[in-house]
PyMOL Python script that loads the backbone (N, CA, C, O; Angstrom):
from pymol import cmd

cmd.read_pdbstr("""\
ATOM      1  N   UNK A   1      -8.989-204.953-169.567  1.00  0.00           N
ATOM      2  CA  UNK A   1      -9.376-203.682-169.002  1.00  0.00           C
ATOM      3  C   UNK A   1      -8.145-203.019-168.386  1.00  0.00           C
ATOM      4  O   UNK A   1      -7.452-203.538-167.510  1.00  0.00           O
ATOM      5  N   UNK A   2      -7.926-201.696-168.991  1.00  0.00           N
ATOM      6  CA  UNK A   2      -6.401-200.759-167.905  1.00  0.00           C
ATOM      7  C   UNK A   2      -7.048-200.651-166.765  1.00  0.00           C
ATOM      8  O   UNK A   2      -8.240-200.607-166.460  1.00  0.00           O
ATOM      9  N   UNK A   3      -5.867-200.608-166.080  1.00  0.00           N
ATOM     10  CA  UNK A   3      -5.968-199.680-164.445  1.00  0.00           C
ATOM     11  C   UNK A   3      -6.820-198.737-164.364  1.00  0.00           C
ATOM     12  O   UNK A   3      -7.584-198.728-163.399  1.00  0.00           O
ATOM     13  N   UNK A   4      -6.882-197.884-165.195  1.00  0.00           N
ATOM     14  CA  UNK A   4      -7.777-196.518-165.263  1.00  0.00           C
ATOM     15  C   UNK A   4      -9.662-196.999-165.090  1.00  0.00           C
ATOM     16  O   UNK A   4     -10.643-196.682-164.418  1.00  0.00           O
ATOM     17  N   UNK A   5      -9.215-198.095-166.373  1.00  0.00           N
ATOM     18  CA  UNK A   5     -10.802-198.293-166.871  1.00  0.00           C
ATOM     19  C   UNK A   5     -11.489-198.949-164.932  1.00  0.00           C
ATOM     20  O   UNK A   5     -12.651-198.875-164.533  1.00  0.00           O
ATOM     21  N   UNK A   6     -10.567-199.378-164.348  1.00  0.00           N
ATOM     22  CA  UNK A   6     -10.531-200.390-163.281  1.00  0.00           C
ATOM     23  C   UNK A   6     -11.163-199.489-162.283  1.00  0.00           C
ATOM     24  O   UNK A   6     -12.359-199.605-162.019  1.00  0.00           O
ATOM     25  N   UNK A   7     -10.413-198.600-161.721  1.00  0.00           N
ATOM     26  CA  UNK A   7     -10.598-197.410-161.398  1.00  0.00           C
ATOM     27  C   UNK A   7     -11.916-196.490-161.462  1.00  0.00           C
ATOM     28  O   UNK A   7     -12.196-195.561-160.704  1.00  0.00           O
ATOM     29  N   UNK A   8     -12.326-196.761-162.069  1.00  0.00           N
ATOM     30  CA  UNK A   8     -13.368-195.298-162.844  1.00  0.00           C
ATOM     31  C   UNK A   8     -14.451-196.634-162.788  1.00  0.00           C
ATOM     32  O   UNK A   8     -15.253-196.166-161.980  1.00  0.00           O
ATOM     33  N   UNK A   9     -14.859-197.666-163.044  1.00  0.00           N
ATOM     34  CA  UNK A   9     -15.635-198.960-162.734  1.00  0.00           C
ATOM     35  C   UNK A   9     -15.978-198.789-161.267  1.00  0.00           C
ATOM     36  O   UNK A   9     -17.049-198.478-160.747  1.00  0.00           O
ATOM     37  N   UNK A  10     -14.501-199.142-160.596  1.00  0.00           N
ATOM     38  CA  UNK A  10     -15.076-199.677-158.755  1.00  0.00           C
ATOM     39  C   UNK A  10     -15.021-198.188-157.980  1.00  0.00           C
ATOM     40  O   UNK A  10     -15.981-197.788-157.321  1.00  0.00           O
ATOM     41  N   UNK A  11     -14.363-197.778-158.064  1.00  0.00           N
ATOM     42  CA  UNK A  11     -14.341-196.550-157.249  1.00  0.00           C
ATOM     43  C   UNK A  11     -15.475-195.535-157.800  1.00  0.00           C
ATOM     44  O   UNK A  11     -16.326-195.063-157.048  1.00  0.00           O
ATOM     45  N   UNK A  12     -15.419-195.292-158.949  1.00  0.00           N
ATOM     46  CA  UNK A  12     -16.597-193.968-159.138  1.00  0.00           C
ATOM     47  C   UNK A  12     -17.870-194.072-159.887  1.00  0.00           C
ATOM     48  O   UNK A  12     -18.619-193.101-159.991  1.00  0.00           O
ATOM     49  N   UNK A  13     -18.245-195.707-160.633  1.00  0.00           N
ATOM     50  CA  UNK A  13     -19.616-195.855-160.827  1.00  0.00           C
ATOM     51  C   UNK A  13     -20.306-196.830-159.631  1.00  0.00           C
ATOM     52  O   UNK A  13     -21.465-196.593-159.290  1.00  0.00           O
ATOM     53  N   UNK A  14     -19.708-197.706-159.136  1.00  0.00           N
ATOM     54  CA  UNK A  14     -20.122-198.383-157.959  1.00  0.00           C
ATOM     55  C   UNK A  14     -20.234-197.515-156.602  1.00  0.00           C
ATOM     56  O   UNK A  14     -21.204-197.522-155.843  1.00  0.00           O
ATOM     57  N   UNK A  15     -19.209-196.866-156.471  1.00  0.00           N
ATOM     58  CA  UNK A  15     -19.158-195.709-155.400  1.00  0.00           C
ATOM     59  C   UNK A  15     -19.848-194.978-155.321  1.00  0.00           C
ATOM     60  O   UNK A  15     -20.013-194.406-154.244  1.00  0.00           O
ATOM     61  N   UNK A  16     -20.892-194.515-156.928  1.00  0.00           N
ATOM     62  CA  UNK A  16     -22.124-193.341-156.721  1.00  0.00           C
ATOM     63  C   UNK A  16     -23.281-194.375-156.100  1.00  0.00           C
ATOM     64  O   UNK A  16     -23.718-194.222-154.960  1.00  0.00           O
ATOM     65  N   UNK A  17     -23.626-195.212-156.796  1.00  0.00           N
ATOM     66  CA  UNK A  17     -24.731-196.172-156.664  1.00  0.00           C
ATOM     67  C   UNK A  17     -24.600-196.681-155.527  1.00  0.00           C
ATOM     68  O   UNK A  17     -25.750-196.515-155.120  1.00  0.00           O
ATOM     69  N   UNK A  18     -23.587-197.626-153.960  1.00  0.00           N
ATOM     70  CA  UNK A  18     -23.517-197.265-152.816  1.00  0.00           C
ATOM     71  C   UNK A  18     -24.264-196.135-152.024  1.00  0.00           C
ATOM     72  O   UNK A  18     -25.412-196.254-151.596  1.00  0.00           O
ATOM     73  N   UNK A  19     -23.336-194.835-151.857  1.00  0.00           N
ATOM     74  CA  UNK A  19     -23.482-193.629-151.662  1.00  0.00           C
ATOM     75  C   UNK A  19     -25.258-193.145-151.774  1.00  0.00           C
ATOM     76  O   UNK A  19     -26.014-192.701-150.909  1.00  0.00           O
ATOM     77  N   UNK A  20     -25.445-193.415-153.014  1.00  0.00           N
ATOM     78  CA  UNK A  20     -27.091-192.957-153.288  1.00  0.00           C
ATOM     79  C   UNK A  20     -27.821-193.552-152.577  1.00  0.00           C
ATOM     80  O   UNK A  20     -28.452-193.021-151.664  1.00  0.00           O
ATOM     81  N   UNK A  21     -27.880-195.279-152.999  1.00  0.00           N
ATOM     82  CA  UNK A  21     -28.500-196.398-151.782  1.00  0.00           C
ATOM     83  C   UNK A  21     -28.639-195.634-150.502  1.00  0.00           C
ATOM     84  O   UNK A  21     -29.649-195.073-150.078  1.00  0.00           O
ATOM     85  N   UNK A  22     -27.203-195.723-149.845  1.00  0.00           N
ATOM     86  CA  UNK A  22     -27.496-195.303-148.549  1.00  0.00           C
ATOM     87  C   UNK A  22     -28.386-194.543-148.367  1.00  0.00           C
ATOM     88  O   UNK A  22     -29.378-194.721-147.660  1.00  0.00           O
ATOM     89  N   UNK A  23     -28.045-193.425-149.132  1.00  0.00           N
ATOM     90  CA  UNK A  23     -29.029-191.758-148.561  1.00  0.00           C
ATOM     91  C   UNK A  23     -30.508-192.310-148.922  1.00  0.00           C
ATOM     92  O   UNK A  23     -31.390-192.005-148.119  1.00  0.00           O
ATOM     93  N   UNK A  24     -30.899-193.144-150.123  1.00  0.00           N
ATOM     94  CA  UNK A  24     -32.322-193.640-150.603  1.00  0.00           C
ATOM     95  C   UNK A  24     -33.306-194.193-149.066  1.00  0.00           C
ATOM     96  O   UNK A  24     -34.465-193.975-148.711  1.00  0.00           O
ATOM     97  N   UNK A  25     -32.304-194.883-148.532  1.00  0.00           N
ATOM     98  CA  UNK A  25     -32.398-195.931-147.219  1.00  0.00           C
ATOM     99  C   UNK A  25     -32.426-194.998-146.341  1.00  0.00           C
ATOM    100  O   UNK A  25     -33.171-195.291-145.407  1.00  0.00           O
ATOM    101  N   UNK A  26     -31.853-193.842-146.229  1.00  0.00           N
ATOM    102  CA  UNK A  26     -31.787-193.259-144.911  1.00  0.00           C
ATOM    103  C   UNK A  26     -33.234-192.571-144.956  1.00  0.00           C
ATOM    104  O   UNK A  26     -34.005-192.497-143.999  1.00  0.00           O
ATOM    105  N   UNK A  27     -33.468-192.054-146.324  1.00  0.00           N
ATOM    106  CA  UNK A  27     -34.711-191.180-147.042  1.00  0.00           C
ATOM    107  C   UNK A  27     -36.022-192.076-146.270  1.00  0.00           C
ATOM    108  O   UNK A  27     -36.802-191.566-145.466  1.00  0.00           O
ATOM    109  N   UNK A  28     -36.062-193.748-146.793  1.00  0.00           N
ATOM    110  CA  UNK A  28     -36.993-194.443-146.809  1.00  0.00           C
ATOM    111  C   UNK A  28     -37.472-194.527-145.217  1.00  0.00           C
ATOM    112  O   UNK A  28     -38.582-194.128-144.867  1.00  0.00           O
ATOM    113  N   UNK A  29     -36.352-195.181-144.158  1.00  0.00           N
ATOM    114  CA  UNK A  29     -36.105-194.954-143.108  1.00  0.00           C
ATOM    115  C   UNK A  29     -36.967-194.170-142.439  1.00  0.00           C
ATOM    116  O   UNK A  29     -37.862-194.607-141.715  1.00  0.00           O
ATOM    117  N   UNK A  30     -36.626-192.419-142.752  1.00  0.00           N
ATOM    118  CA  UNK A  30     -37.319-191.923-141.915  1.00  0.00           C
ATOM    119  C   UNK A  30     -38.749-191.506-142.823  1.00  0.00           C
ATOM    120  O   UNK A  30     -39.657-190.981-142.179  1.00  0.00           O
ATOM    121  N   UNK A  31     -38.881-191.656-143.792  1.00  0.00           N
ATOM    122  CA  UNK A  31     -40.607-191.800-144.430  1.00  0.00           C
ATOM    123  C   UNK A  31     -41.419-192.498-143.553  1.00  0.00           C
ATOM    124  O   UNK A  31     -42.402-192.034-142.976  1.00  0.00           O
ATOM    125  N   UNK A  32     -40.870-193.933-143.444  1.00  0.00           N
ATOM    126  CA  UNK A  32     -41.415-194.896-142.800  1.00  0.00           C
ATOM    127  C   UNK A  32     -41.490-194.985-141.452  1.00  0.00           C
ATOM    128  O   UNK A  32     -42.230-195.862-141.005  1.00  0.00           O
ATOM    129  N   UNK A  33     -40.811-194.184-140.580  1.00  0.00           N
ATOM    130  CA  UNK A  33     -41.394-193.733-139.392  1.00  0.00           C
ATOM    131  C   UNK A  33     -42.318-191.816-139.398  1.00  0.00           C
ATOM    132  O   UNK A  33     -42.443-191.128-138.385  1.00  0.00           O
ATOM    133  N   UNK A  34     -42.631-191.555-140.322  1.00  0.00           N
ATOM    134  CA  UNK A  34     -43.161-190.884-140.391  1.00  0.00           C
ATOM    135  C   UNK A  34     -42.545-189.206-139.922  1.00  0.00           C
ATOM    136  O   UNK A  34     -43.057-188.177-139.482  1.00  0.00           O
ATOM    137  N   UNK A  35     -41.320-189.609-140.269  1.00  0.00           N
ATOM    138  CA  UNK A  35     -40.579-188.291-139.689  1.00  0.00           C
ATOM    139  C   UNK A  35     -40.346-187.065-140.561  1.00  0.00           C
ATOM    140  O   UNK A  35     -39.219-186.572-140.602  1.00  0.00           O
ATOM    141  N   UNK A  36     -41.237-186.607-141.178  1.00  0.00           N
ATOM    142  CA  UNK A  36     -40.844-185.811-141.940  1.00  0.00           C
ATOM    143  C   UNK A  36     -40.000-184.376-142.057  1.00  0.00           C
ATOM    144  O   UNK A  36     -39.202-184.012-142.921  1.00  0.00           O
ATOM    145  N   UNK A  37     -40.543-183.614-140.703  1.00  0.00           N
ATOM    146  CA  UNK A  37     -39.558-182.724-140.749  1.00  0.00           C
ATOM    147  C   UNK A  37     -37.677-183.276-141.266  1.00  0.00           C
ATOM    148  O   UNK A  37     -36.894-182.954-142.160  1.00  0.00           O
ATOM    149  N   UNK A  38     -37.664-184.251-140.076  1.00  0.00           N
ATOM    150  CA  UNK A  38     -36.449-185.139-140.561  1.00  0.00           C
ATOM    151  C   UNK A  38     -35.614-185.409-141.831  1.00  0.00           C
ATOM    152  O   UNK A  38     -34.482-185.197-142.267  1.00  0.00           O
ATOM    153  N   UNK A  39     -36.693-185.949-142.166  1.00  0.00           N
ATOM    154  CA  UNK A  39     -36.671-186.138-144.207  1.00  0.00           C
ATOM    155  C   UNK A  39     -36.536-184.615-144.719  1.00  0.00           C
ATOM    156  O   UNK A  39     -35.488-184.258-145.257  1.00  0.00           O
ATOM    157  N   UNK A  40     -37.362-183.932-144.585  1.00  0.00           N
ATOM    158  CA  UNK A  40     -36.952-182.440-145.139  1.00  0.00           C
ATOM    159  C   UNK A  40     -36.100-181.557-145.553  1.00  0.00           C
ATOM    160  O   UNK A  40     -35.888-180.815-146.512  1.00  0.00           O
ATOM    161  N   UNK A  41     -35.420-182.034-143.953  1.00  0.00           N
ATOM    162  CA  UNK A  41     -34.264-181.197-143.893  1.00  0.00           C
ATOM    163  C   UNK A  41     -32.606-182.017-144.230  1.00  0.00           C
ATOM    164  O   UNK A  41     -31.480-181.529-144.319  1.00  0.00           O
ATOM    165  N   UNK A  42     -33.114-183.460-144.352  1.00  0.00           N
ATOM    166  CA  UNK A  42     -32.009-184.013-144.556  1.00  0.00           C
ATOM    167  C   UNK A  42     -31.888-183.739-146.293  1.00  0.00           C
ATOM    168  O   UNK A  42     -30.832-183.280-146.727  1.00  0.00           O
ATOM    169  N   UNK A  43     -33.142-184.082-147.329  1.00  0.00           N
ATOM    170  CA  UNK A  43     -33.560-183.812-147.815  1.00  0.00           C
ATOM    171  C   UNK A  43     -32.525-183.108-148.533  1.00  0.00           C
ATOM    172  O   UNK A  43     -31.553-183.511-149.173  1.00  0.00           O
ATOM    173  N   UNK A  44     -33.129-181.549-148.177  1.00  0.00           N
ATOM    174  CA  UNK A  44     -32.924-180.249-148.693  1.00  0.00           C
ATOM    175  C   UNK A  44     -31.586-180.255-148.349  1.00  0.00           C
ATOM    176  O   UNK A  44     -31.184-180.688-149.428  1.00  0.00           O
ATOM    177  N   UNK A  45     -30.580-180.115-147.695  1.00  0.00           N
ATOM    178  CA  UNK A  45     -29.562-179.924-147.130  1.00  0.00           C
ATOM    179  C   UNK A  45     -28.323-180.844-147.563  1.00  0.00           C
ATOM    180  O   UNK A  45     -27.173-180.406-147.606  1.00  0.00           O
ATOM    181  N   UNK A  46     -28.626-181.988-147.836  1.00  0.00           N
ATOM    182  CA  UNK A  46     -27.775-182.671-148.606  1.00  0.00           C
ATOM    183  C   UNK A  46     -27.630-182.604-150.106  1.00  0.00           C
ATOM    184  O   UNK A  46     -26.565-182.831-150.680  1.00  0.00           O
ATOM    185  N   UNK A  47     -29.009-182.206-150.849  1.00  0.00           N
ATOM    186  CA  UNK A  47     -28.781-181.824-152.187  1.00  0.00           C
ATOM    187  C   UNK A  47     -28.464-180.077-151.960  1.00  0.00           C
ATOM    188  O   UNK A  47     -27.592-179.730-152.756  1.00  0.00           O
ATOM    189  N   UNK A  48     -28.750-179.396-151.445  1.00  0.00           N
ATOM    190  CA  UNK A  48     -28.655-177.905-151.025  1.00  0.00           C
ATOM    191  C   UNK A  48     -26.821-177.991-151.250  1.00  0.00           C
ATOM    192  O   UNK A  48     -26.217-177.796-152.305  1.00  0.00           O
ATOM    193  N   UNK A  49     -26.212-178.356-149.849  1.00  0.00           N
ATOM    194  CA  UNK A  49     -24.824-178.335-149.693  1.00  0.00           C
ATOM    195  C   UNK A  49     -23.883-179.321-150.206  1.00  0.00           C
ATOM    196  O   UNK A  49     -22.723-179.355-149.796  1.00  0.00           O
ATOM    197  N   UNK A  50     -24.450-180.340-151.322  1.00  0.00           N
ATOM    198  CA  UNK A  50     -23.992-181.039-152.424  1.00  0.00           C
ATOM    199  C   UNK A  50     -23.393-180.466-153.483  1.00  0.00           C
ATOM    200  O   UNK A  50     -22.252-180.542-153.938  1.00  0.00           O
ATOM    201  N   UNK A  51     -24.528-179.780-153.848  1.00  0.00           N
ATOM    202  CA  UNK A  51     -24.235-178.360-155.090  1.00  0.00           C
ATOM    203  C   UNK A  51     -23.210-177.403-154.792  1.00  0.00           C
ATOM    204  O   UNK A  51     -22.323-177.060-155.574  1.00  0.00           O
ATOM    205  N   UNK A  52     -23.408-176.913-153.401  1.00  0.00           N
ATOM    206  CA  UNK A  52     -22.771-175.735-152.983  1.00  0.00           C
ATOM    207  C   UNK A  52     -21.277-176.228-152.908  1.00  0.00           C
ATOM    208  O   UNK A  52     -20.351-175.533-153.327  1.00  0.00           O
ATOM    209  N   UNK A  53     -21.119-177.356-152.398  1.00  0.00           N
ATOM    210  CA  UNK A  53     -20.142-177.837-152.480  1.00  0.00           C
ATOM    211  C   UNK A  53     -19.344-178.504-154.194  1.00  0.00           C
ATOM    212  O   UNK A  53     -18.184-178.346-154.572  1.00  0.00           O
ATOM    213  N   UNK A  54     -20.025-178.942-154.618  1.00  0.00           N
ATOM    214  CA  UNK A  54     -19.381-178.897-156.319  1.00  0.00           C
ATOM    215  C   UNK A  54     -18.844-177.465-156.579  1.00  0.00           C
ATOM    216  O   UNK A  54     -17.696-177.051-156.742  1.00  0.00           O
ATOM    217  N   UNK A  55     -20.015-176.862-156.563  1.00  0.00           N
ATOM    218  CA  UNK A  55     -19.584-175.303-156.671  1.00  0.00           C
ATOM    219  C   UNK A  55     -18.190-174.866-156.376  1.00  0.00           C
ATOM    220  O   UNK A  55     -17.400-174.441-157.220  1.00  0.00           O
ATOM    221  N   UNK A  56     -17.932-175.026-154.937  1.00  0.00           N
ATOM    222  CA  UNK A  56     -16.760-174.285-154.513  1.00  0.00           C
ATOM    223  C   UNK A  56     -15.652-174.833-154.974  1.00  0.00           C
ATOM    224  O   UNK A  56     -14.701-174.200-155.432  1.00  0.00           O
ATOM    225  N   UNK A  57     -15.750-176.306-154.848  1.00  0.00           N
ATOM    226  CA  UNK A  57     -14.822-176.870-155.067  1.00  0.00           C
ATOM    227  C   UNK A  57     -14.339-176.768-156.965  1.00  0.00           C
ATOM    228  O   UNK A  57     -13.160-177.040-157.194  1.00  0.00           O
ATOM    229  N   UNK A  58     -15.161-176.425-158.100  1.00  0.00           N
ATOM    230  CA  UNK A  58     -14.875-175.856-159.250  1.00  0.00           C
ATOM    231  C   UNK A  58     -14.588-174.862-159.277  1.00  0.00           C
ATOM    232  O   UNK A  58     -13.831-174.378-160.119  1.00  0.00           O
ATOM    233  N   UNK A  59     -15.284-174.087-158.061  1.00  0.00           N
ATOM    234  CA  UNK A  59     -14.656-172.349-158.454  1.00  0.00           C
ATOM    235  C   UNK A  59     -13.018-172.229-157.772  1.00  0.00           C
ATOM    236  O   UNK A  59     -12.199-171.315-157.874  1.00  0.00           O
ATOM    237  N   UNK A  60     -12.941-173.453-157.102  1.00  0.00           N
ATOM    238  CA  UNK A  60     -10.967-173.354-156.232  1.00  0.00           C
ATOM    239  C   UNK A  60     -10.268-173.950-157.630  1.00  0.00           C
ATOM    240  O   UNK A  60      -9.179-173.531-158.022  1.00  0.00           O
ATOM    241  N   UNK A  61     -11.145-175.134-158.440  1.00  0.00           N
ATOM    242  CA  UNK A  61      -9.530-175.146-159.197  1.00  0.00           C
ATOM    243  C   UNK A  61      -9.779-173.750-160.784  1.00  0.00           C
ATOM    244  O   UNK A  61      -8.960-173.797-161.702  1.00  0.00           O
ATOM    245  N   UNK A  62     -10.266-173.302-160.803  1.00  0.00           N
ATOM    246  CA  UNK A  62     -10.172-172.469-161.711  1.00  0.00           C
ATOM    247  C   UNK A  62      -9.032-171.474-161.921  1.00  0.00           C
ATOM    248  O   UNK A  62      -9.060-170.693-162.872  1.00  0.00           O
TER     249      UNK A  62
END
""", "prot")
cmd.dss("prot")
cmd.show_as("cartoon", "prot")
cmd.util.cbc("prot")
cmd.orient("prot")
């Protein structure tokens, strides 16, 4: 396996699946105390300013 392939393995397919976990857990977390506004807005706001953020950050290297 190159460096690259090494790379693109631990850092950016393991690194999404981490990352997701967490937020899944943070999601479950507050389900399970029944917090929903909580969930809502974490929710909305992290996929909301996820996007927005891909966004900008494609429209800077253009």
């Amino acid at each position: 396996m190159t460096p690259n392939e090494n790379v693109l393995l631990i850092t950016g397919f393991c690194g999404g699946f981490t990352t997701f976990s967490s937020f899944a857990d943070d999601m479950w977390v507050l389900g399970s105390k029944g917090d929903w506004g909580t969930f809502a807005l974490y929710l909305i706001l992290s996929v909301v300013f996820g996007v927005l953020l891909v966004w900008g950050g494609r429209a800077l290297i253009r």
